[in-house]
C-alpha positions as CSV (number, residue, x, y, z in Angstrom):
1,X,120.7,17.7,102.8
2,X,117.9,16.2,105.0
3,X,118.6,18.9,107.7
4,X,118.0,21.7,105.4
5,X,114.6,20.2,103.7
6,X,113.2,19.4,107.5
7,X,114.6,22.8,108.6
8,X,112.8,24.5,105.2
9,X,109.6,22.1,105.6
10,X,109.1,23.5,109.7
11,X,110.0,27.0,108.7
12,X,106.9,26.7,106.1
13,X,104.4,25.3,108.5
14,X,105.7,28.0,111.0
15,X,105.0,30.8,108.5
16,X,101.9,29.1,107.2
17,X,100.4,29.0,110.9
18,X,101.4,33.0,111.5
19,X,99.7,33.8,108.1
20,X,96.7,32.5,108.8
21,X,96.9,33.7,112.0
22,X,97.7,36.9,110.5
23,X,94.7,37.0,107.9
24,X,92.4,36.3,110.8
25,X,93.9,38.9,113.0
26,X,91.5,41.9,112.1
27,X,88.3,39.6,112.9
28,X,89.8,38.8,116.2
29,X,91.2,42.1,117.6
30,X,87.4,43.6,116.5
31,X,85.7,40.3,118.7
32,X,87.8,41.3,121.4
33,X,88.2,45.0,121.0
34,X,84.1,44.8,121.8
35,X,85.5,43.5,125.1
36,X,88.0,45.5,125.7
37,X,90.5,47.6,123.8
38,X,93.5,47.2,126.2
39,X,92.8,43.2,125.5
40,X,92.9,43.6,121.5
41,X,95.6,45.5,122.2
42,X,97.9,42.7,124.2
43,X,97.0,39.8,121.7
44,X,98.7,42.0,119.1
45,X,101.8,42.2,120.9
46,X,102.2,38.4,122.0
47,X,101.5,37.7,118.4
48,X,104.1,39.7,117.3
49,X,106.5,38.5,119.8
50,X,104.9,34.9,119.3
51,X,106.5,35.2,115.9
52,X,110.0,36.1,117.1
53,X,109.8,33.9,120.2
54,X,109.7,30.6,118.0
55,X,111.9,31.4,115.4
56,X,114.0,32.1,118.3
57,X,113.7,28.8,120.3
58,X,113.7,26.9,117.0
59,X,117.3,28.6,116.9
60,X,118.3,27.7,120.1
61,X,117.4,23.9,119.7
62,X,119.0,23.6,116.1
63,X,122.3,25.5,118.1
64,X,122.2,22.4,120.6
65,X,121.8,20.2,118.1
66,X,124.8,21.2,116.1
């Protein structure tokens, strides 16, 4: 039972941090569009793949555990 409400409280924070992320996103791909559009470009992928990479790793170290 403690597993799942730690596992449900990190999931949270996780989603939290992308969301905010997220809501900010537009200001800074337009800051660094100004700088370069290829740039803007590349932080939208990594955060994408952010997203996927530590859902991922969080996986892989809750497999380990188990």
């Amino acid at each position: 039972m403690t597993e799942n409400r730690k596992s449900a409280i990190a999931a949270a924070i996780i989603i939290i941090g992308f969301g905010i992320v997220a809501f900010l996103m537009p200001r800074i791909m337009l800051a660094v569009g100004d700088y370069s559009t290829a740039a803007a470009g590349v932080i939208a992928v990594c955060f994408v793949a952010a997203f996927f990479l530590v859902f991922w790793l969080r996986a892989r170290v809750q497999k380990k555990r188990d």
